[in-house]
C-alpha positions as CSV (number, residue, x, y, z in Angstrom):
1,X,-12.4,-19.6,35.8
2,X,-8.9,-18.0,36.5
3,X,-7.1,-15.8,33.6
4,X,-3.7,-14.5,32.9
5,X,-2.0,-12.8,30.1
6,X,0.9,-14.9,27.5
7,X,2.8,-13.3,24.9
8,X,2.1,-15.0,21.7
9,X,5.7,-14.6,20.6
10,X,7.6,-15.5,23.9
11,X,5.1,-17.3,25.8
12,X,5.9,-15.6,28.9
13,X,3.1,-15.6,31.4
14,X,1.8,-12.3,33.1
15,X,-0.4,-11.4,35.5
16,X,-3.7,-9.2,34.1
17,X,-2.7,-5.7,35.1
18,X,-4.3,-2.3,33.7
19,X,-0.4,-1.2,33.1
20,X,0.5,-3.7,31.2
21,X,-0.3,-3.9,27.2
22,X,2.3,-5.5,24.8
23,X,5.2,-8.0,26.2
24,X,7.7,-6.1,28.0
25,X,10.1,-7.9,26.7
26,X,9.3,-8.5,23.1
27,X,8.2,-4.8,22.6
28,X,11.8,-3.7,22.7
29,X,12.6,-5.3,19.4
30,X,9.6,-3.4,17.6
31,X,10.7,-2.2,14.0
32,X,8.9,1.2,12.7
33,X,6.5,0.3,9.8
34,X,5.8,-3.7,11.1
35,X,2.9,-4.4,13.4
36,X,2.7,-4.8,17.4
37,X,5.7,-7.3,18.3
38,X,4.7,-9.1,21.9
39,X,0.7,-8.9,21.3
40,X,-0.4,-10.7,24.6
41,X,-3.3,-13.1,24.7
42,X,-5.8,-13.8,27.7
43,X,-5.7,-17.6,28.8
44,X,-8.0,-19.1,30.5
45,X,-8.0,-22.0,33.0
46,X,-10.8,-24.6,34.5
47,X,-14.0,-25.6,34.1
48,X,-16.6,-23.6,32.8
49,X,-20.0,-24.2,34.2
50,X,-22.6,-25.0,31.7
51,X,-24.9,-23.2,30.1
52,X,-22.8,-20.6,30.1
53,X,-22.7,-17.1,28.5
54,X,-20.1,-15.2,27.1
55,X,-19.4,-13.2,29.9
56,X,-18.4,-15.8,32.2
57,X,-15.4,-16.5,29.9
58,X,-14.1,-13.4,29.9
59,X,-11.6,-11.9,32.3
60,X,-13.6,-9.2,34.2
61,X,-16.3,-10.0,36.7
62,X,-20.1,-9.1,35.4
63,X,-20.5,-6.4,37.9
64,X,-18.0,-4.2,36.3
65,X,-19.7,-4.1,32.6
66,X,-21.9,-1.3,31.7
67,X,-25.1,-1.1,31.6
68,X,-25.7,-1.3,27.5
69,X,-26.3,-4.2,25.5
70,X,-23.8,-5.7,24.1
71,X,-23.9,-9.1,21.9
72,X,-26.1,-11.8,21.3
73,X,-26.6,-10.5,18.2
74,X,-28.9,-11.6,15.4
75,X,-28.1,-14.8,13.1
76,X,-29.5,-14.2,10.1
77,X,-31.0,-16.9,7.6
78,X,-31.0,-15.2,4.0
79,X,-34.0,-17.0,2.2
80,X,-33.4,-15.5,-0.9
81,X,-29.5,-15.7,-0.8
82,X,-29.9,-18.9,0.2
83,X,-32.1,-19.8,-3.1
84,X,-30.1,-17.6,-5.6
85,X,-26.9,-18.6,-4.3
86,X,-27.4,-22.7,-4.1
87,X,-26.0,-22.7,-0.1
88,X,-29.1,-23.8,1.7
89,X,-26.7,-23.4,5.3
90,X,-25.7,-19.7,4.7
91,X,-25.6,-17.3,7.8
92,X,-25.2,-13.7,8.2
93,X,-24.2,-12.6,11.8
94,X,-25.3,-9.3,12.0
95,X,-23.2,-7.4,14.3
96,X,-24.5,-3.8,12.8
97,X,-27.2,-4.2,15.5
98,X,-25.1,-3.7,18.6
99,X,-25.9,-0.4,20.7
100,X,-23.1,1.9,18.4
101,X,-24.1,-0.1,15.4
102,X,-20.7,-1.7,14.9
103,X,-18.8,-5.1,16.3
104,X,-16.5,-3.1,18.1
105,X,-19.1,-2.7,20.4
106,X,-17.9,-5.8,21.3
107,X,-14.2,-5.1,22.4
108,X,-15.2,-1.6,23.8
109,X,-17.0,-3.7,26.3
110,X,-14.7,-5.5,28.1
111,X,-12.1,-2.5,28.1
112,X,-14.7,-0.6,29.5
113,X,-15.6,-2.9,32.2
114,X,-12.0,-3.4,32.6
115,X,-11.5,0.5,33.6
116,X,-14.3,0.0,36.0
117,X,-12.3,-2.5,38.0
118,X,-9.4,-1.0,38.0
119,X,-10.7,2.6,38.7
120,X,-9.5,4.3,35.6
121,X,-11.8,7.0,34.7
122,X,-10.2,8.1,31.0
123,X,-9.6,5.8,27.8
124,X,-7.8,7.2,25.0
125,X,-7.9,5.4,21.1
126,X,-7.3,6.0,17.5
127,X,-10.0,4.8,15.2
128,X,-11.0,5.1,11.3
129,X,-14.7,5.3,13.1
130,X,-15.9,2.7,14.5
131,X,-13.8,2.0,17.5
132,X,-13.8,5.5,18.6
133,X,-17.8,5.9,18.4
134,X,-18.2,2.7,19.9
135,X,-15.7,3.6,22.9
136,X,-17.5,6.7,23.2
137,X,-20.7,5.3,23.1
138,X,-19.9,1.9,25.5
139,X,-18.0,5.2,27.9
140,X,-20.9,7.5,28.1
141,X,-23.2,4.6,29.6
142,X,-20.2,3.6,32.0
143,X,-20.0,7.6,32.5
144,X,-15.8,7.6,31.7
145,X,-13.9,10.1,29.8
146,X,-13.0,9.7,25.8
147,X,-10.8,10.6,23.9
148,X,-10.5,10.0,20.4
149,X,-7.9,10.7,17.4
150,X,-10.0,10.7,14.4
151,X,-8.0,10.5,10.5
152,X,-9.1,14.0,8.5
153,X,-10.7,11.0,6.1
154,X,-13.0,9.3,8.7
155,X,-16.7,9.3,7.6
156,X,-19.0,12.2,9.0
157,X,-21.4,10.4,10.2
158,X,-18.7,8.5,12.5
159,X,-17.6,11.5,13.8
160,X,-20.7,13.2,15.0
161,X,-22.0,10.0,16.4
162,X,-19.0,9.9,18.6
163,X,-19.5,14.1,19.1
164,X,-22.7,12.7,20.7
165,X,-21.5,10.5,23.0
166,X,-20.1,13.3,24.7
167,X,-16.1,12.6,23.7
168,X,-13.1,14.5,23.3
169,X,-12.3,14.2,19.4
170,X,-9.2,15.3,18.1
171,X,-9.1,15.1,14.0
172,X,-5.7,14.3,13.0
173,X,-4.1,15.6,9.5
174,X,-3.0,12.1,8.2
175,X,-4.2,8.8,8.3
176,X,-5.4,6.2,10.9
177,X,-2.0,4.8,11.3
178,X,-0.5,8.9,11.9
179,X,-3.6,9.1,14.2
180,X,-2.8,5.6,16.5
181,X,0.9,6.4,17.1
182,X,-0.2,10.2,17.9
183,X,-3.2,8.2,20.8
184,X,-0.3,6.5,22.4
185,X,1.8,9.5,23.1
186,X,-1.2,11.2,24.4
187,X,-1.8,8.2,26.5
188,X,1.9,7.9,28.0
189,X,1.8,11.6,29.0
190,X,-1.8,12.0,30.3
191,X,-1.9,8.1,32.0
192,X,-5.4,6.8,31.9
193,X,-6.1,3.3,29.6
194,X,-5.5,3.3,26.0
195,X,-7.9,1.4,24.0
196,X,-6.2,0.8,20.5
197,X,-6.4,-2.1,19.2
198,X,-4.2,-5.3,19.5
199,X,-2.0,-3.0,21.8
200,X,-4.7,-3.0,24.3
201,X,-5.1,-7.0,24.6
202,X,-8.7,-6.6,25.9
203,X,-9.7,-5.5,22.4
204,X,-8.9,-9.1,21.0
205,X,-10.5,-10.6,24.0
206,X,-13.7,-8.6,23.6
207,X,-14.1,-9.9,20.1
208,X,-13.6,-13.8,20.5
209,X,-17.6,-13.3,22.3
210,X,-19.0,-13.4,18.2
211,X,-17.4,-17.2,18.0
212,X,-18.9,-18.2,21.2
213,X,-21.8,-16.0,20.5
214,X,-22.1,-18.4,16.9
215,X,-21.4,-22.0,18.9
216,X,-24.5,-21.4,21.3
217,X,-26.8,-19.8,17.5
218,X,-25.7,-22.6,15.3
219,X,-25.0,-25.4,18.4
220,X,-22.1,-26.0,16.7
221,X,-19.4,-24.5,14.9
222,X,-19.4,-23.0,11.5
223,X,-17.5,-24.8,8.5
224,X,-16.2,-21.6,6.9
225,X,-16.8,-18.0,8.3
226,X,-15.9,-14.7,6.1
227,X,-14.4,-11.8,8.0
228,X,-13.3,-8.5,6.4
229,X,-9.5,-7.6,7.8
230,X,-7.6,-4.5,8.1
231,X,-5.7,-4.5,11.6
232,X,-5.9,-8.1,12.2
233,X,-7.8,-7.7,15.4
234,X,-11.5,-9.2,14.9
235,X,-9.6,-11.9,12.9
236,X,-7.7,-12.6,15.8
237,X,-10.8,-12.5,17.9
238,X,-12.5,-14.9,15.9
239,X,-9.9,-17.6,16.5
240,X,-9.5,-16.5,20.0
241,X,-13.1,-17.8,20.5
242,X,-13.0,-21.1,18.8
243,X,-9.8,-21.8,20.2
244,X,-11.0,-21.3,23.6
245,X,-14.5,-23.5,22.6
246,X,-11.9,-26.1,21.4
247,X,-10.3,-25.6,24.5
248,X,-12.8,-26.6,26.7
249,X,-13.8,-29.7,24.4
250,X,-17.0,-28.0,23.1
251,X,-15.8,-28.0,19.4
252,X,-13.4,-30.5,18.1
253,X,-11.5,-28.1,15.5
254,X,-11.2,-24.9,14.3
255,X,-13.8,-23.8,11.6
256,X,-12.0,-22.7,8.4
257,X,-11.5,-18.6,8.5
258,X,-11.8,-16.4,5.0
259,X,-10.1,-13.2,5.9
260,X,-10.9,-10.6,3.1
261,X,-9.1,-7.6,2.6
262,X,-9.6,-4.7,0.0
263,X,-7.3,-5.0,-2.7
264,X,-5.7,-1.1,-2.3
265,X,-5.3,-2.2,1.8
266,X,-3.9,-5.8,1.4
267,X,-1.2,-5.7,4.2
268,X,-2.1,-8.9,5.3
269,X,-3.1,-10.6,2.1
270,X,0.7,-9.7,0.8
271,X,2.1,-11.0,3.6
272,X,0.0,-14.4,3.6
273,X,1.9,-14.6,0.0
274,X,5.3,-13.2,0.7
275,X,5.9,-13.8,4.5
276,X,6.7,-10.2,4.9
277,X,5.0,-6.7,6.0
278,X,5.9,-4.2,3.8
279,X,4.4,-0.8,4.4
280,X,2.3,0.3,1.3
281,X,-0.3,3.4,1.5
282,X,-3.7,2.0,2.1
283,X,-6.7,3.6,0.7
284,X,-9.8,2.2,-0.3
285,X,-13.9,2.6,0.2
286,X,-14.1,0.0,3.1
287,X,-13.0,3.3,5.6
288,X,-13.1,0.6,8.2
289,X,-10.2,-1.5,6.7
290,X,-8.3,0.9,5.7
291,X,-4.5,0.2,7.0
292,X,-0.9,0.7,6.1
293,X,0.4,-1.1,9.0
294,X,-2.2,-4.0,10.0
295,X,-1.4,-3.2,14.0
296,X,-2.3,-7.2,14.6
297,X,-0.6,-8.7,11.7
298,X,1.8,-10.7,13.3
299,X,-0.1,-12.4,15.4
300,X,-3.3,-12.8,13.1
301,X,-1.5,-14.2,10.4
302,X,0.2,-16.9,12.6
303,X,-3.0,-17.9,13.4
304,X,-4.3,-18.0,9.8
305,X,-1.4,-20.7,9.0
306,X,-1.7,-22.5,12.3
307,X,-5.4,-23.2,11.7
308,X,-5.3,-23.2,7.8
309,X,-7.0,-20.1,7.3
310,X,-7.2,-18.2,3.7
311,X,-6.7,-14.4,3.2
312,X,-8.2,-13.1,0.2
313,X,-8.6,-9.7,-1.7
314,X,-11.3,-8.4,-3.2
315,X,-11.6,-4.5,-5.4
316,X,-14.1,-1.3,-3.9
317,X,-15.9,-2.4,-7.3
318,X,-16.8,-6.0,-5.9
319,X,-17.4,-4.4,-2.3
320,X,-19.9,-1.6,-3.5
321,X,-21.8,-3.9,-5.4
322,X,-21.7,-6.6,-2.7
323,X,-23.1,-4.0,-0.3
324,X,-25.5,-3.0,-3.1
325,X,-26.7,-7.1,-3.1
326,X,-26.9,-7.8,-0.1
327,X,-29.1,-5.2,0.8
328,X,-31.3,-5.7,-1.7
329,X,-31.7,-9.1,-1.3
330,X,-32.0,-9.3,2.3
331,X,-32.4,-6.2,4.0
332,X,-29.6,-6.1,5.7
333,X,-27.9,-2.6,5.3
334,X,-24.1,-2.5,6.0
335,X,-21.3,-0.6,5.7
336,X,-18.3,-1.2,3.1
337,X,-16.1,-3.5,5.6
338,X,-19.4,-5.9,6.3
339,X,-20.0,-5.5,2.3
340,X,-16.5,-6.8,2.2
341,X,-17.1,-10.4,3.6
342,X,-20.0,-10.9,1.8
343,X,-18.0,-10.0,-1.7
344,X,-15.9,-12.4,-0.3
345,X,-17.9,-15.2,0.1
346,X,-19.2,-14.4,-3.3
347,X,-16.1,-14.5,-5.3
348,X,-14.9,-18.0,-3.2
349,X,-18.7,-19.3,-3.6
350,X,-17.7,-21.4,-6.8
351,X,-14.9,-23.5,-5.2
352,X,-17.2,-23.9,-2.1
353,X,-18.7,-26.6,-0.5
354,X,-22.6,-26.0,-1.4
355,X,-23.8,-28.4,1.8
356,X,-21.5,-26.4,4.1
357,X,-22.0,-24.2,6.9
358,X,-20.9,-20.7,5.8
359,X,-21.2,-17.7,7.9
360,X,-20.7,-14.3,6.8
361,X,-20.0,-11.5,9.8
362,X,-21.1,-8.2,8.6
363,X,-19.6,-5.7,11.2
364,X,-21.0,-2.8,10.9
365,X,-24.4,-1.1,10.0
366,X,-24.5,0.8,6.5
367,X,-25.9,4.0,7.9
368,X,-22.4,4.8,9.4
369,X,-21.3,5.7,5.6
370,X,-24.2,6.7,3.9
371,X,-21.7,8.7,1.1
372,X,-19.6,5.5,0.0
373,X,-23.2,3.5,0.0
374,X,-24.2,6.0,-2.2
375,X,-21.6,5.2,-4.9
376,X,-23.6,1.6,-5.6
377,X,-26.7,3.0,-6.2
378,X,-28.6,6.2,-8.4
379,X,-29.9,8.9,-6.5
380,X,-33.1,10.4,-8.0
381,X,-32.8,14.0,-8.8
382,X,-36.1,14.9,-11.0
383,X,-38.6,16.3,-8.8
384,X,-42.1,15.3,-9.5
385,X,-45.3,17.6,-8.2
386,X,-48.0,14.9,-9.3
387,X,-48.2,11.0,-10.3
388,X,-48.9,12.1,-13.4
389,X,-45.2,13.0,-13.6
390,X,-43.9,9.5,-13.7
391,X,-46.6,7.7,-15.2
């Protein structure tokens, strides 16, 4: 297959180059405060040769990737959700079991691989956690150089799994927005690739593999899939995929896309209803989610009303408890922003189709914020020294 870059505001057609990130043209109308203007796409062209995996429809040759696993991650089928619930075809794609136990494993991949080709020994990011321990984890098995800007608020946990990797991390005094625009200045005065998301169009590319990942699990695609939101990027990712299935005439449409965001980090969700980004102070449990500017949200929420997509909100109450659910009546453990599509699904279950297809993607595993899991459960603090003590 042959691959190229196109703006998804101009439509202007580049050649894939390590240089080049956002349009060069559409970037120099960016307004402070509003997401990426000129977020470019990777399209693809001819046949693809069948069975295929999801490497061979992305834009770097095999070769390049490090060696790590990445992907081809489990499908759960939730018995007992499936019986309390009433949807006898609910799914649970469980992305908390990629190497750094997160789904942006996935995107850290292909920029990885990318740097490979290109020779480009140093990546640079901002992340609330996951991105960065996931770069730093998919870049210690390539053996490159990471650097991470961490928000003072980014879970422990987070950071010293990234501090094992081997990275440079750099905690910022401010928020995960403070700490991306800080990543790119670094990264236009010390060269090397930058790996934030959305601005780096890899990391959108990277993520599309859970849709095609999901076609080849369920042969088919899902009727309705829940994704939690804060940049826009897996989102985006998600439609990339299907798109790119329908494409190719493997699907013939575009499943229906739940995008749930936190209530106190709704950037998205408020502009879904009002057609405008306003810049509001995000905070909220889901660390993961957690935005004042949604970096993607242009080009995510075109996609949302192209395809007839939903966006959604839903409180830290609902999440907590979600997490707290879902958990116990699976055993799948994850963190706030995979709790987050799951309370999703649960608050929309009503006006639901009960004979549908319905895939929940939980992103991340629930170890990675073992503090905000804590809120949604009670700790035991009596000490026993015998049986007899508790019965």
């Amino acid at each position: 297959m042959e691959f190229n870059y196109r703006c998804s505001t101009c439509r202007a057609v580049y050649d894939i180059a390590p240089q080049l990130t956002v349009c060069p043209v559409c970037s120099q109308h960016q307004q402070k405060d509003q997401p990426l203007t000129g977020v470019l796409e990777v399209e693809l062209h001819g046949p693809l040769t069948m069975p295929f995996a999801a490497v061979d429809m992305l834009p770097v040759e095999p070769v390049y990737f490090p060696p790590i696993p990445v992907g081809n991650t489990p499908l759960w089928e939730p018995e007992n959700l499936r019986r309390s619930s009433g949807f006898q075809h609910l799914f649970i794609k469980d992305d908390g079991s990629n190497p750094t136990a997160s789904f942006k494993d996935r995107a850290s991949f292909l920029v990885s691989a990318a740097a490979t080709k290109f020779n480009i020994p140093d990546i640079a990011l901002a992340s609330t956690g996951n991105a960065g321990s996931s770069m730093a984890g998919i870049g210690a098995a390539a053996g490159q150089r990471i650097t991470l800007f961490l928000p003072k608020s980014a879970p422990r946990a987070k950071l010293v799994q990234a501090l094992q990797y081997g990275a440079t991390v750099h905690r910022v005094n401010g928020n995960y927005d403070m700490a991306y625009d800080i990543s790119l200045e670094f990264s236009k005065i010390k060269g090397g690739m930058n790996r934030n998301t959305a601005y780096n169009p890899l990391t959108i590319e990277g993520k599309k593999t859970v849709s095609l990942e999901l076609f080849k699990q369920l042969g088919r695609a899902p009727d309705i899939l829940f994704v939690a939101v804060g940049d826009g990027c897996i989102l985006a990712g998600v439609y990339k995929g299907f798109r790119d299935l329908q494409q190719l005439d493997l699907i013939p449409s575009i499943p229906r896309i739940i995008g749930v965001q936190a209530e106190t980090s709704n950037a998205l969700f408020r502009a879904f209803t009002t057609g405008k980004f306003e810049k509001q102070p995000a905070s909220t449990v889901a660390d993961s989610i957690c935005v004042d500017v949604p970096r993607n949200g242009i080009h995510a929420l075109a996609q949302v009303k192209r395809f007839n997509g939903e966006m959604m909100t839903v409180s830290d109450n609902e999440i907590i408890e979600a997490q707290t659910s879902l958990a116990g009546s699976t055993g799948l453990f994850a963190e706030p922003a995979g709790a987050a599509a799951f309370a999703g699904f649960l608050k929309a279950a009503p006006g639901l189709d009960p004979d549908a297809v319905i895939v929940v993607l939980s992103t991340g595993n629930g170890l990675k914020d073992s503090a905000s899991a804590a809120l949604g459960i009670e700790v035991p603090e009596t000490l026993i020294d015998s049986v007899e003590d508790i019965i």
